[in-house]
C-alpha positions in Angstrom: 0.0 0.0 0.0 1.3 3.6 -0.8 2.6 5.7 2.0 0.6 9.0 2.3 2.0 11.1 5.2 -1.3 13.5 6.8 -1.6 16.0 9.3 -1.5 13.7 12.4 2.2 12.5 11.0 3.8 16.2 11.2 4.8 16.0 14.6 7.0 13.2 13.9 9.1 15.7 11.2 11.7 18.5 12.6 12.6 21.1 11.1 16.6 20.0 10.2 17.2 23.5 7.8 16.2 25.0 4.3 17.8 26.1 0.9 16.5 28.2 -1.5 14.0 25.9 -2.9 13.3 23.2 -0.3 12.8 22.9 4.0 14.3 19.9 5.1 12.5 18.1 8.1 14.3 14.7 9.8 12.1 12.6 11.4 11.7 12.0 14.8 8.9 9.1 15.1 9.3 5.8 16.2 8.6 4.1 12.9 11.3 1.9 11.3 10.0 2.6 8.0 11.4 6.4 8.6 13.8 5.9 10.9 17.1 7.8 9.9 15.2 9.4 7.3 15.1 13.0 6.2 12.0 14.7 3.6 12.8 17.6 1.2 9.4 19.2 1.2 9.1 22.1 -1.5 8.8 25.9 -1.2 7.0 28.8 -3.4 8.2 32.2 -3.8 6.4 34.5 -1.4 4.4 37.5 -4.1 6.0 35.7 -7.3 5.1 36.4 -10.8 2.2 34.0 -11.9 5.4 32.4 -14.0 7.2 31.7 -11.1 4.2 30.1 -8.9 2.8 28.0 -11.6 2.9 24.6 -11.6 4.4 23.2 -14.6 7.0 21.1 -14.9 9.4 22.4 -17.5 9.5 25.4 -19.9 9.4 25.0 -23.3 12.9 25.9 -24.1 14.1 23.7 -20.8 12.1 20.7 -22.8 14.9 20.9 -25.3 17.2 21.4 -23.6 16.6 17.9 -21.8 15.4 15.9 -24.1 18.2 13.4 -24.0 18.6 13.4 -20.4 16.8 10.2 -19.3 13.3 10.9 -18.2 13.1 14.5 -17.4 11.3 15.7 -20.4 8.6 13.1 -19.5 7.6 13.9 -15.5 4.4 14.3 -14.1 5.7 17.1 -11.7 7.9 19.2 -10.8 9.5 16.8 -7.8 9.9 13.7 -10.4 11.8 16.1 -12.5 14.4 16.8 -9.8 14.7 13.2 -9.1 15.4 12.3 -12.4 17.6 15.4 -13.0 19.6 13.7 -10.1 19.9 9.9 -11.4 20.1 10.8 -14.9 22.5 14.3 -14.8 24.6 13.9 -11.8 24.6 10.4 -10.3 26.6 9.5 -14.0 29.0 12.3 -13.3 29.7 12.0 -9.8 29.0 8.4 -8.9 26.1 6.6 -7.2 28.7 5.6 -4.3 27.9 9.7 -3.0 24.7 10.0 -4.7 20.6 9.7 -2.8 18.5 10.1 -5.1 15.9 9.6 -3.0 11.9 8.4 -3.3 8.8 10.4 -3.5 6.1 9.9 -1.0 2.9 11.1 -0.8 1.4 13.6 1.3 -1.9 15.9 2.0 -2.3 19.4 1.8 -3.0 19.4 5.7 0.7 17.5 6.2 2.5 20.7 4.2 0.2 23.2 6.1 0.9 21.5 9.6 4.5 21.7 8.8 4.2 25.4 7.5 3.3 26.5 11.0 5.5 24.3 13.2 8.6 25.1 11.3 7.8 28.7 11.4 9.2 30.0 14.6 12.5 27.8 13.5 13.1 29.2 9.9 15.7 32.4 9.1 13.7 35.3 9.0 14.9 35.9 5.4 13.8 32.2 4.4 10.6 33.2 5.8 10.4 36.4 3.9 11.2 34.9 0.7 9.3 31.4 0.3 6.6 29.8 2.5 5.8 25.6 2.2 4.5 24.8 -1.1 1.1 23.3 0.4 -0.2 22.8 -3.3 2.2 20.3 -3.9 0.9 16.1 -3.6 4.5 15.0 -2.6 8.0 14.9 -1.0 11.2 13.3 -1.4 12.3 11.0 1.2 15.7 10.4 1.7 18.2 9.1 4.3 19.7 11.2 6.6 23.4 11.6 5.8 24.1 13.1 9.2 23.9 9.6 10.8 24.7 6.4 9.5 22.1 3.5 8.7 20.3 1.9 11.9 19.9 5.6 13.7 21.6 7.6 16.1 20.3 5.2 18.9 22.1 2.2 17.5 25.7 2.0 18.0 29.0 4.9 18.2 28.4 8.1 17.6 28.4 9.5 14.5 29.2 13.1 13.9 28.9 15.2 10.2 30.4 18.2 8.7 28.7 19.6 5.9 30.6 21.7 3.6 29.2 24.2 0.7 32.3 23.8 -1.0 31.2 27.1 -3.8 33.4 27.4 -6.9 37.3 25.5 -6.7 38.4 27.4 -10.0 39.1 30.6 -11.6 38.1 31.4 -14.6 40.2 31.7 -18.0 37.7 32.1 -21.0 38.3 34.4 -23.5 34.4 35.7 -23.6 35.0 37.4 -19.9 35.2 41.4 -20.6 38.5 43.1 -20.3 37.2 45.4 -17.4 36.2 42.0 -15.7 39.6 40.3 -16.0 40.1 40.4 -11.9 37.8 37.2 -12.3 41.1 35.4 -13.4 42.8 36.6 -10.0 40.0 36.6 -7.6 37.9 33.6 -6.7 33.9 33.7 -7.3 33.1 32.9 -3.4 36.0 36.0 -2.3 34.3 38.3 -4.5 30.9 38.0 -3.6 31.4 38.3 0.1 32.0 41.8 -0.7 28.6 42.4 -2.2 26.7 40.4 0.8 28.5 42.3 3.3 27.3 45.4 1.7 23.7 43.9 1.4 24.3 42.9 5.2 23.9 39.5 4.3 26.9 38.4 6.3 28.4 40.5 9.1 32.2 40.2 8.0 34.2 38.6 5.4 34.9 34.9 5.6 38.7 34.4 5.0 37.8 30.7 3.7 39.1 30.0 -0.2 37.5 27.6 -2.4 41.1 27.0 -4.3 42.6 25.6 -0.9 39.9 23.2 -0.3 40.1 21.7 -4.1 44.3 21.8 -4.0 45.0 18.4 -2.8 46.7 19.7 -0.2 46.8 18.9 3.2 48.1 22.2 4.8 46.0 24.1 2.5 42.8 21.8 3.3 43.4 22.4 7.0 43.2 26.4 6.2 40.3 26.0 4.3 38.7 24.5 6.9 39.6 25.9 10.0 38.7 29.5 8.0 35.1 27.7 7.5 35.2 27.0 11.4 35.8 30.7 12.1 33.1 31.9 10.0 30.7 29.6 9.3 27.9 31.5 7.3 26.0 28.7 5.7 29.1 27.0 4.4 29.8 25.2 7.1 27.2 23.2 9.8 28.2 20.3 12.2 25.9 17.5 13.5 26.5 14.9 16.3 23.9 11.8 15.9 21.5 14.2 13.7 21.5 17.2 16.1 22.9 20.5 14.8 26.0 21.5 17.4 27.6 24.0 15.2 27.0 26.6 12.8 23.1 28.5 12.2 23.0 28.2 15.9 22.3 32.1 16.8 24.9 32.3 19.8 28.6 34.2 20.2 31.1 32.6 18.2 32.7 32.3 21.3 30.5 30.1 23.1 29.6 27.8 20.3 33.2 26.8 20.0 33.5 26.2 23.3 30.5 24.0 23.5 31.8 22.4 20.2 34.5 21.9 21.9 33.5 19.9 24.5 31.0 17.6 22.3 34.1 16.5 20.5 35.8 15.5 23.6 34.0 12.1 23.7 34.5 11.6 20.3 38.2 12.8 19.9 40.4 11.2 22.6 42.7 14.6 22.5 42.7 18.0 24.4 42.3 20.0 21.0 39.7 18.1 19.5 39.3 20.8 16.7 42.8 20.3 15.2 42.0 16.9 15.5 38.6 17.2 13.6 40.2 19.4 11.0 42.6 17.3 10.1 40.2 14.3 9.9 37.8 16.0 7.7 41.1 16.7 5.4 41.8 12.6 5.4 38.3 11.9 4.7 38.4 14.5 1.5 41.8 13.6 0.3 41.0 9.4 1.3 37.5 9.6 -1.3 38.5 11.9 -3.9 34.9 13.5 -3.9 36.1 17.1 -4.4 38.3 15.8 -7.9 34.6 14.6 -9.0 33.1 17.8 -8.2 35.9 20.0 -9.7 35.6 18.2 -13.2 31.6 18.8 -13.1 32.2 22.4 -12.4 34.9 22.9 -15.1 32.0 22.5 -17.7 31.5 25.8 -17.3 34.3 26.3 -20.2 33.3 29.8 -21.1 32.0 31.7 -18.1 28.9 33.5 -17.6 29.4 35.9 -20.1 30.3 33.7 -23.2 27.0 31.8 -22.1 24.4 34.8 -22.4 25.1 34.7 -26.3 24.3 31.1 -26.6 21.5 32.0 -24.4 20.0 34.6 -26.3 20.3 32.1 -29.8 18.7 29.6 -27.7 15.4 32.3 -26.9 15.6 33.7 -30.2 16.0 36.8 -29.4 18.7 39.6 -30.6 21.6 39.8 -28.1 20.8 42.2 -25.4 24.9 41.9 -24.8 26.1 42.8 -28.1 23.5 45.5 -28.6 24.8 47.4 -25.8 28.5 46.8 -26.6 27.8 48.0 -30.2 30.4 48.6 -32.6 33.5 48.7 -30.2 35.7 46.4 -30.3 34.9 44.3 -27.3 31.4 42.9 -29.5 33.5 41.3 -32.2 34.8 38.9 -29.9 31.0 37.0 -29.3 30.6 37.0 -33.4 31.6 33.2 -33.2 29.2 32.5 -30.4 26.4 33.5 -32.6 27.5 31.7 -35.6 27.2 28.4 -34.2 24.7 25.8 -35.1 21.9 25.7 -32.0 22.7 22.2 -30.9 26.4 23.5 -29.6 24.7 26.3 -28.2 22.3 23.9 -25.9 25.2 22.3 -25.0 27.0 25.3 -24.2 24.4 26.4 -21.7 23.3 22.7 -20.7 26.8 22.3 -19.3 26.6 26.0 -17.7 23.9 24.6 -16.0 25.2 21.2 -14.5 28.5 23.4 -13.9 26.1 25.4 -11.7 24.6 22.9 -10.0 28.2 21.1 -8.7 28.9 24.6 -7.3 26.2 24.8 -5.2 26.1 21.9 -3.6 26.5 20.6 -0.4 29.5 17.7 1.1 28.0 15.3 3.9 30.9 13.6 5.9 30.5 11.3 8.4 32.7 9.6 11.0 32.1 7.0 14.1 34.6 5.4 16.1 35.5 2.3 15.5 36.8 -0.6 18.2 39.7 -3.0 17.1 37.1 -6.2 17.7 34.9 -4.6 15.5 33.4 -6.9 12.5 35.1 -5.9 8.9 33.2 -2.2 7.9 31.1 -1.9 4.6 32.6 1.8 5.2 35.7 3.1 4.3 37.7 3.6 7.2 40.6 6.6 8.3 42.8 6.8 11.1 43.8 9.9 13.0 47.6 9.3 13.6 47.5 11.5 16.7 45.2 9.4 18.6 45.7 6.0 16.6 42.0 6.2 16.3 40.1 4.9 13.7 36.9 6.0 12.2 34.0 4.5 9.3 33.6 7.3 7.0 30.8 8.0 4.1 30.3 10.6 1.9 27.2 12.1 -0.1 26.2 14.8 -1.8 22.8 17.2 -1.6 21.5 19.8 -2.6 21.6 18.5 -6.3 19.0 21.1 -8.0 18.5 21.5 -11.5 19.2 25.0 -12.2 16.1 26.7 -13.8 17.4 28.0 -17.6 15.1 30.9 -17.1 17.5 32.6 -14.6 20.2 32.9 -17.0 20.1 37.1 -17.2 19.6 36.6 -13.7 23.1 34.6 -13.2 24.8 37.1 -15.8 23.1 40.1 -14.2 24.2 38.8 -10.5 27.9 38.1 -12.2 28.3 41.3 -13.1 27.0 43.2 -10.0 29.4 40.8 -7.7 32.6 41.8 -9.9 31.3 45.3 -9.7 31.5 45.5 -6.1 34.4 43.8 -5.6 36.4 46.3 -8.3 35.1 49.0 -6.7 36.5 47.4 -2.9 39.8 47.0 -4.5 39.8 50.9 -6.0 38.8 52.1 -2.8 42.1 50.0 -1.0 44.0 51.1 -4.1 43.1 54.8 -3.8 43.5 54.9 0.4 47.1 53.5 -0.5 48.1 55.8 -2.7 47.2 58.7 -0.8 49.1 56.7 2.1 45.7 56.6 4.2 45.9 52.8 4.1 46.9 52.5 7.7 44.1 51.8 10.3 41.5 50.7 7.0 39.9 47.3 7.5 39.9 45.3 4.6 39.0 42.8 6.3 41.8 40.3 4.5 
């Protein structure tokens, strides 16, 4: 018999955190059926456009532009469409070892509207602002919970999680970027655009963390990268011991959530500073799988940058170049000439891969690690030692957060490209200008 989760089932789902298009609820029922599960329960934009509250499944121009992508032309709903996006686009690329796709389940309108108000008082008051539950929609994805490992967090050692939002581990190179945007070979995507959300007050200072020393293969450089995610979290960065969130969104003083951090990983880590420890265990576990090599080759399809894949864009919509209109005559315009002289097909692809590019650097890195005893029986999981303790762990990987990016929002992605690059040049005039004039002392970069 199909599962159809109703209004009486709600309480049994807690609100675990949200992205931009789904809440995520963990369940906290007795039922083995759901045990160490999670559900990704969809959101609508809050005073959308009738475009971007209707209910279709794909646009016409998104139609062709997966048509040969397994079954994604073809679903009923919006939800299928994800989960095939997910098995047919991204489990190939980056391997089913790290991949959920997950199941859909159904559930009623009084289910989504029960969860709408209990998750309420828990949700960022900007998530709040911008989306509400989608109580219109007949189903959610269930998945497992990749902050614990199979039988539950009542079975067993403890397990605790990082997950990572490892953002962009490249820097551009393409020939389509505009001279006056060239500081996007020298400055990373992620550096950049902390400058325009600490002017937007979306963060309150500038993370120090660098996508390019996560992704480098090093270990001293992992360890940097990580320890600057420790410092400043933001929402790159959350920590979970047997499913429960002890570090990172938490609302407290950096001060005291280390601390209390701190002490949680003293009964896991057998060592004073259990954070080195951690650090360094989280840099085994990424060099040990190889996940982020996947990842990086995924997010390299994006040969041509943002602005190389407007014009392809715009050939797509058939409709004259907004780009090359406004360049006019000068000589930057000749360089898209061959862009719009190519057949259509490389221009799908061009933008298909922009796309799935997007996607890989957006995503979120699960990592999990519980002890494991010398008697222990042989481990289906791969397993790390921390030479400092001579402990060993079982370790396993996934990724989330696997969205298909909506084609629609290309002038949006171009439009945000060029504002974040905007901000950042003028940051870097502003330091440039206060040195010159030898005012530079006492001016917080905050580098």
């Amino acid at each position: 018999m199909e599962i159809i989760l109703e209004e009486k089932d709600a309480g049994d789902w807690s609100y675990r955190g949200e992205g931009a298009v789904n809440l995520v609820l963990a369940y906290t029922g007795s039922s083995p059926t759901f045990s160490g599960k999670i559900i990704r329960v969809q959101k609508v934009v809050k005073n959308g456009s009738m475009e971007e509250t209707e209910r279709s499944v794909l646009s016409k121009h998104e139609s062709i532009l997966w048509k040969d992508a397994g079954s994604i032309v073809t679903s009923p709903n919006k939800e299928i469409a994800e989960q095939m996006y997910v098995q047919s686009v991204m489990i190939p690329l980056l391997g089913s070892e790290f991949v959920d796709p997950g199941v859909r389940i159904l559930v009623s309108r009084g289910f989504l509207e029960s969860v709408e108000r209990d998750s309420l008082s828990k949700r960022p008051g900007s998530r709040v602002k911008a989306a509400n539950v989608d109580c219109c929609a007949d189903s959610v994805m269930l998945m497992s919970d990749h902050s614990v490992f199979p039988q539950g967090a009542s079975k067993g050692a403890p397990c605790i999680t990082v997950e990572i939002k490892p953002k962009c581990g490249f820097l551009p190179s393409s020939s389509f970027m505009a001279d006056e945007n060239a500081i996007k070979k020298n400055a990373t995507r992620f550096k950049m655009h902390q400058v325009l959300k600490l002017q937007q007050l979306k963060v309150q200072q500038l993370s120090k963390y660098d996508p390019l020393d996560l992704f480098s293969a090093s270990r001293d450089r992992i360890h940097e990268a990580i320890n600057a995610l420790f410092a400043t979290p933001q929402n790159n960065l959350r920590v979970f011991l047997n499913g429960s969130l002890i570090y990172g969104d938490l609302g407290g003083t950096k001060f005291d959530e280390i601390e209390a951090f701190e002490d949680h990983l003293k009964s896991f880590i057998h060592e004073e500073n259990g954070l080195r420890s951690f650090v360094h265990l989280i840099g085994e576990a990424i060099l040990k799988l190889g996940v982020l090599d996947r990842l990086l080759e995924i997010q390299k399809l994006d040969k041509i940058d943002v602005e190389g894949v407007i014009h392809a864009y715009y050939d797509i919509v058939s409709q004259p170049c907004k780009l090359c209109k406004k360049f006019g005559e000068n000589q930057q315009s000749g360089k898209y000439s061959s862009l719009h002289s190519i057949p259509v097909d490389e221009s799908l692809k061009i933008v298909r891969d922009y796309l799935i590019a997007a996607t890989a650097k957006d995503c979120s890195l699960m990592i999990s690690f519980r002890p494991r005893e010398d008697d222990d029986p042989e481990s289906h999981y791969r397993t790390i030692c921390l030479g400092s303790t001579k402990q060993r762990f079982d370790v396993k990987a996934y990724f989330i957060d696997l969205d298909m990016k909506p084609f629609n929002k290309m002038e949006f992605y171009y439009e945000l490209d060029q504002k974040i690059v905007n901000s950042y040049k003028q940051k870097v005039g502003v330091e440039h200008e206060a040195a010159n004039k030898g005012t530079i002392e006492g001016y917080e970069t905050g580098y």
